[in-house]
C-alpha positions in Angstrom: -13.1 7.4 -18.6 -11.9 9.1 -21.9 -13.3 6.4 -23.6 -16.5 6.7 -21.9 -16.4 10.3 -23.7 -15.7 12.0 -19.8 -13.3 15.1 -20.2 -10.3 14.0 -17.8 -7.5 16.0 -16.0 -5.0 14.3 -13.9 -3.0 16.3 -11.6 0.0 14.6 -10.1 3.1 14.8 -8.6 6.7 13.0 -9.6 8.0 9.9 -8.8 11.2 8.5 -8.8 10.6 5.9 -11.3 7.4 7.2 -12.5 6.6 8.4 -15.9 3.8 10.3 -16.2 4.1 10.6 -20.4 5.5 14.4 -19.9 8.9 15.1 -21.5 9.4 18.7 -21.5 10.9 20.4 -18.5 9.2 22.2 -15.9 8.8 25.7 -15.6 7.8 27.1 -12.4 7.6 23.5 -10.3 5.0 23.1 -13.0 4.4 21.1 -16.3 1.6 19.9 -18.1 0.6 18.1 -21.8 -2.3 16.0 -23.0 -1.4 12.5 -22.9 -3.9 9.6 -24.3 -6.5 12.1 -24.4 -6.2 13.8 -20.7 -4.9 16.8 -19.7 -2.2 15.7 -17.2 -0.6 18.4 -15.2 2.8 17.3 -13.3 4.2 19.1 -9.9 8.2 18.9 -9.7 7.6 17.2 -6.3 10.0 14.1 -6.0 8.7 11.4 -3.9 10.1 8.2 -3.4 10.3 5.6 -1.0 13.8 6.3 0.3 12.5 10.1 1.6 12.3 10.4 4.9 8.8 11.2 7.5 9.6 15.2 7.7 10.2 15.4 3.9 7.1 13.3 3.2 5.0 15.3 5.3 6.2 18.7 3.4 5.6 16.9 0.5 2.2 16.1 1.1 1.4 19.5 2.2 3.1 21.2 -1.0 1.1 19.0 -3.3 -2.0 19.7 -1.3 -1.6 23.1 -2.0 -0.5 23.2 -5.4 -3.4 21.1 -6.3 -5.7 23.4 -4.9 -4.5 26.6 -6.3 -4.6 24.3 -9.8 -8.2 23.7 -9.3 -8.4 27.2 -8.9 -7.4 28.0 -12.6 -9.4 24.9 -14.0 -11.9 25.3 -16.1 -14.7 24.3 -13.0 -15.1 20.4 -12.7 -18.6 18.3 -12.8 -16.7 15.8 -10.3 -13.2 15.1 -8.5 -11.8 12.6 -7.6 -9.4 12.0 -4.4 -7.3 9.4 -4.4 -5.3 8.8 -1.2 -3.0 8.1 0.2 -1.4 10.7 1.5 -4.9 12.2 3.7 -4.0 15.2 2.5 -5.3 15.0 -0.9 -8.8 15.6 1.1 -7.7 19.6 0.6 -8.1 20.1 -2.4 -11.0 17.8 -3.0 -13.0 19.0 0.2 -11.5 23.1 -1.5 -13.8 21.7 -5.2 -17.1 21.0 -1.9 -16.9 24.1 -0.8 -16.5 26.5 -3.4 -16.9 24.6 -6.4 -19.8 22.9 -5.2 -19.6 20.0 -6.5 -19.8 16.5 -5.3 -15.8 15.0 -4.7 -15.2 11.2 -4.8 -12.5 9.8 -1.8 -10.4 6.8 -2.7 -9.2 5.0 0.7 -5.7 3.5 -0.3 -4.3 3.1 3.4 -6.2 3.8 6.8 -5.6 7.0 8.3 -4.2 7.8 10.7 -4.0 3.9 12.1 -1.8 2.5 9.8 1.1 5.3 10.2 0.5 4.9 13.7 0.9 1.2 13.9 4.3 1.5 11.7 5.7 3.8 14.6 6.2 6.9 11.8 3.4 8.9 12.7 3.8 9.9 16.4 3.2 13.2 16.8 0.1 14.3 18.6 -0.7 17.4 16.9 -0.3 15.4 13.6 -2.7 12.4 14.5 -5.3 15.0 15.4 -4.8 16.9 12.7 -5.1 13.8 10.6 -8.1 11.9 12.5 -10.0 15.7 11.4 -9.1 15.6 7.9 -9.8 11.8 7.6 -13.5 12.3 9.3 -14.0 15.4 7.2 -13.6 13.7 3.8 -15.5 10.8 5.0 -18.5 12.7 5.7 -18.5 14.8 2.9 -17.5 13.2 0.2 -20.4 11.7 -2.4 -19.0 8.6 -1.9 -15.5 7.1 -0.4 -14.1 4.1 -2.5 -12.5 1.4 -0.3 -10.0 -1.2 -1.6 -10.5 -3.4 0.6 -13.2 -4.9 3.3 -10.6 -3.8 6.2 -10.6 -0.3 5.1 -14.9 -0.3 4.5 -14.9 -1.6 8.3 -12.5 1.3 9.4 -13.8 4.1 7.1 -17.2 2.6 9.1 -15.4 3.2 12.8 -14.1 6.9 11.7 -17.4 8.3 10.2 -20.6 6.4 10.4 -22.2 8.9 8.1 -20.1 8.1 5.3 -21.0 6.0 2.2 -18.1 3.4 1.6 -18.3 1.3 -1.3 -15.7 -1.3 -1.8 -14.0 -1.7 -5.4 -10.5 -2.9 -5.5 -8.0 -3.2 -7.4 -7.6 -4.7 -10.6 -5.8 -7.0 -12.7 -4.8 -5.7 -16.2 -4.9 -9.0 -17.9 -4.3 -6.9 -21.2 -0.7 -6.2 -20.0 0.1 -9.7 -19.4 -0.6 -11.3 -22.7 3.0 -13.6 -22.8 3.7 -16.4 -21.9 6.6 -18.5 -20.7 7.0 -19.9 -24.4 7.0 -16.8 -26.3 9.9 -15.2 -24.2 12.6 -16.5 -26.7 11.1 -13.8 -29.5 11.1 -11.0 -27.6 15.0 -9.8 -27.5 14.2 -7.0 -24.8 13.4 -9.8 -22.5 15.5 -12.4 -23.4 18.6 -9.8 -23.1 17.3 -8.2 -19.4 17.1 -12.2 -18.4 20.7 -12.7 -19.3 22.1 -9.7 -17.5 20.4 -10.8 -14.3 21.6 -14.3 -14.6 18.3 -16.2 -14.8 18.5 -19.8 -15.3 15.3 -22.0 -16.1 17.0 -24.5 -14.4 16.2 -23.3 -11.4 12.5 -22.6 -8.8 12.8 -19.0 -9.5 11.1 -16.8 -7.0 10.1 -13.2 -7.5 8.9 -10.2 -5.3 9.1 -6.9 -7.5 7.5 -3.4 -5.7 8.6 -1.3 -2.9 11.6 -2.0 -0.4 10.2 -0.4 2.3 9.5 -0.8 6.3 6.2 -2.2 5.4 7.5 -5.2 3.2 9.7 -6.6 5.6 12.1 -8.0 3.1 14.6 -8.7 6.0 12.2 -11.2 7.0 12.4 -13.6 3.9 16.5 -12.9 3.7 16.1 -14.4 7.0 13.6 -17.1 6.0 15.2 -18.3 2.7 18.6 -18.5 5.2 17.1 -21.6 7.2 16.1 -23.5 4.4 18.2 -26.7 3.6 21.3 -26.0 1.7 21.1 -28.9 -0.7 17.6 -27.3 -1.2 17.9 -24.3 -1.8 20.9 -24.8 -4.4 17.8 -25.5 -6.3 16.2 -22.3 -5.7 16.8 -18.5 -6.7 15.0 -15.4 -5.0 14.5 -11.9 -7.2 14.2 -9.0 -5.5 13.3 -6.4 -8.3 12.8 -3.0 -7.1 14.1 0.1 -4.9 13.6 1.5 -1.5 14.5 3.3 1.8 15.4 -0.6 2.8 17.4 -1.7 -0.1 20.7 -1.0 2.0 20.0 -3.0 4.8 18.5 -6.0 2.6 21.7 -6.3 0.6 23.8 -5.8 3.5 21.7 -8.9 5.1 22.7 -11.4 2.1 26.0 -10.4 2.3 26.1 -11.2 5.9 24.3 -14.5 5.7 26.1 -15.3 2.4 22.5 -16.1 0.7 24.4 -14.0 -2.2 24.6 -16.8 -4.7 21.0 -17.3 -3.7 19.2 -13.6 -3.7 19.6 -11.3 -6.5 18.7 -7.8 -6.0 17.9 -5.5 -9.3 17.1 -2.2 -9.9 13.7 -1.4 -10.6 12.6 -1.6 -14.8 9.9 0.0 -16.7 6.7 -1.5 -15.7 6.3 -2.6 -19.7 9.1 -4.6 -19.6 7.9 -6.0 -16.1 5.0 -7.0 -17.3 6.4 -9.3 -19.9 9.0 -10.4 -17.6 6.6 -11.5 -14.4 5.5 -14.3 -16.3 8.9 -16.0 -16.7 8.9 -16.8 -13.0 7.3 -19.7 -10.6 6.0 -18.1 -8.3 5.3 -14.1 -6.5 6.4 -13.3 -3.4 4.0 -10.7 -1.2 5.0 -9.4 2.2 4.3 -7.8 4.8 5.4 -6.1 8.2 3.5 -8.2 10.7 1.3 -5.3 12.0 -2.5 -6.8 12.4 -3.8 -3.6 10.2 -2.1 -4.7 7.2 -4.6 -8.1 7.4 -7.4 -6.9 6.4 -6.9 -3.0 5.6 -4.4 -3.3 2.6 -4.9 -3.8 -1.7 -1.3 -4.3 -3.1 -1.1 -3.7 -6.4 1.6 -6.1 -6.9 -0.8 -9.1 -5.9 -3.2 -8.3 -8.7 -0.4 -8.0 -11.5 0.9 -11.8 -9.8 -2.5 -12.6 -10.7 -2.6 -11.3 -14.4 0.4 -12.9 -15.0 -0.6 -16.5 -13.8 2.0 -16.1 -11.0 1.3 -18.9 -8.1 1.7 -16.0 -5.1 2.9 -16.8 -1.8 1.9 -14.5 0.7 3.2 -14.0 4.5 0.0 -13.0 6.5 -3.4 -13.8 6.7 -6.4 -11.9 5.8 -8.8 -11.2 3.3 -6.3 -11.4 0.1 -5.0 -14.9 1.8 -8.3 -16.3 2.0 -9.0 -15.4 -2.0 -6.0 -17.9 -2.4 -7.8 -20.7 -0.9 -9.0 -22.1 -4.4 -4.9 -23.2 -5.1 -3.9 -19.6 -6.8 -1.4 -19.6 -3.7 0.3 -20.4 -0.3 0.0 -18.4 2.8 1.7 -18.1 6.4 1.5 -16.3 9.9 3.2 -12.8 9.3 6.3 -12.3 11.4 7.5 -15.8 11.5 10.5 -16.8 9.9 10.4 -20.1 10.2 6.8 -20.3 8.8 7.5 -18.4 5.8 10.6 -20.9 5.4 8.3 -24.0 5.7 5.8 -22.0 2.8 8.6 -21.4 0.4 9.5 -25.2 1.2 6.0 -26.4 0.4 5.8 -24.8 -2.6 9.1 -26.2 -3.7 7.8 -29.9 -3.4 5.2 -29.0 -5.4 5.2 -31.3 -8.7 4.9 -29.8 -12.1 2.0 -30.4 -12.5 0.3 -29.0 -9.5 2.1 -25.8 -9.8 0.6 -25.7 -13.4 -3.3 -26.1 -11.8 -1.4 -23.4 -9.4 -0.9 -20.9 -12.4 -4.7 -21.8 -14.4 -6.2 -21.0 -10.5 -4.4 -17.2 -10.3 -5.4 -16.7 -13.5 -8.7 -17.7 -12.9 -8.9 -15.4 -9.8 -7.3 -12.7 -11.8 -10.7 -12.7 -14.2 -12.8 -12.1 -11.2 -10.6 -8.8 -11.0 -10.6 -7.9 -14.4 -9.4 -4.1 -14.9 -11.9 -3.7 -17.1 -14.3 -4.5 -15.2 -13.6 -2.4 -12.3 -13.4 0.7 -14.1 -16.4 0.9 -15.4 -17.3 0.8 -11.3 -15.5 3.4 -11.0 -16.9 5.8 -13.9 -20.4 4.4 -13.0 -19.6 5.6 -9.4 -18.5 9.4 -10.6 -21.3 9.3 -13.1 -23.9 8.8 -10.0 -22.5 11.6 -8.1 -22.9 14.2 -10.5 
């Protein structure tokens, strides 16, 4: 958008491993720099995976607020843009309607309320009404509501027939993920991080890197990978790379089943050095809580960098991203199932070298059809019609 000449300002909160490119401390909750040519401004609110429903729900309100008493002090926008989730960042943008008066765009990350719903965390009453108002508010005002996937166009459809969905996903920075499994030996960073986590090329080396939450289901594949043949699987290593309110229990799980020698969990690295690293591996593991709005009503991010680093992805439900894997960029299973996922992992292993090559050339085939670049001018073109 800078680049496009727009004038940009971000306003965020703080994440536990995020870095928003601000190093000087807050003053009043409150910090903000330019950074690559926007004005970002940075609430101290800590979020992370491992904070509980109560505190995410203060959260959410607190940034809400914030954000609207910072659009208060701006300089008055030509356009805003509301990226959710949480619902709550409808506030502020529907706040920029009403007195502003100008058109707000609404990003549809997750389906609200539905999706908390079917995870069992959002079960208060007063809350899911609450919500299902916000959610049909910023639907039917917003210029236009941005859906990242066809499930969420179909359910931002249901909510508010009045609205005006239009579907961009997301994309795949094929920019980041310029290495290769050759050029690994001259980059020391790498090389090093590989040695401290006991990679061995001798190996099928497996990889899942994002979130260890309730959603991923991580339990499932300890579980899975604990049923596969033994003399098989000595052939085998799993990476878990990440953190998560379900990091305990996953470790304590390996442990139990003795799949240590098997499953290596590491702490979560700078997305740079991720991005050279994703390559290295044979494949990218993507899972999911079996929960039937997850099929079609979900965009992970960490597909699309599997893609952009020509990682064959295995995934462990079916829906719309499973289907865009029917060209050989991946494997796919009923979600839930243990022994499914077992018999995917399996499959892949027996694989020959050189199908899991045409494997790799297929993802990152399908990654160019989600080109970052691409989508972002979508994006800008879609802010640039509103105003």
């Amino acid at each position: 958008m800078v680049s496009r000449g727009h004038d940009v300002t971000i306003i965020c909160g703080s994440f536990h491993h995020g870095v928003t490119g601000i190093t000087t401390p807050f003053f009043g909750g409150r910090r903000q720099a330019d950074v690559d040519g926007m004005r970002v401004v940075e609430f101290d609110l800590n979020y992370g995976n491992h904070t509980n429903f109560i505190r995410r729900i203060s959260l959410f309100l607190k940034f809400a607020i914030q954000a609207t008493k910072e659009l208060h002090r701006l300089p008055r926008a030509d356009v805003v843009y509301a990226t959710s989730t949480p619902i709550t960042v409808a506030i502020p943008a529907l706040w920029s309607r009403i007195f502003w008066r100008v058109p707000f765009i609404f990003e549809v990350r997750d389906l609200w309320p539905e999706v908390p719903i079917a995870m069992g965390v959002l079960k208060n009453k007063a809350l899911i009404a609450l919500s299902r108002w916000l959610v049909k508010a910023a639907y039917r005002y917003c210029a236009v509501c941005v859906t990242l996937s066809p499930g969420m166009t179909k359910g931002v459809r249901l909510a508010e027939p009045r609205a005006q969905p239009v579907f961009i996903p997301n994309g795949a920075d094929i920019e980041l993920f310029q290495h290769d499994q050759q050029s690994i030996p001259q980059d020391d960073i790498l090389a090093e991080w590989l040695v401290d986590i006991n990679f061995s090329r001798q190996k099928l080396n497996f990889v899942y890197a994002g979130t260890m939450g309730y959603a991923n289901h991580l339990e499932l594949l300890v579980d899975a990978i604990a049923v596969l043949n033994r003399a098989h699987l000595e052939k085998m290593h799993f990476f878990l790379i990440g953190d998560g309110a379900c990091r305990e229990a996953i470790e304590n799980r390996i442990l139990e089943l003795k799949l240590s020698d098997f499953i290596s969990v590491i702490d979560p690295v700078p997305k740079t050095l991720l991005f050279r690293a994703l390559c290295v591996f044979d494949a990218g593991m993507l899972l999911l809580r079996d929960i039937p709005d997850f099929r079609e009503g979900t965009s992970p991010n960490k597909f699309f960098d599997y893609l952009a680093a020509g990682l064959p992805v295995l995934v462990n439900f079916k829906g719309w991203i499973s289907n865009l894997l029917d060209d050989g960029a991946g494997l796919s299973c009923a979600s839930g199932d243990r022994r499914a996922l077992s018999d995917m992992i399996a499959e892949f292993s027996f694989k020959t070298g050189d199908e899991r090559i045409f494997m790799r050339a297929a993802s990152k085939t399908l990654a160019m059809k989600f080109d970052r670049k691409d989508i972002v001018i979508k994006q800008c073109q879609v802010c640039e019609d509103a105003v």
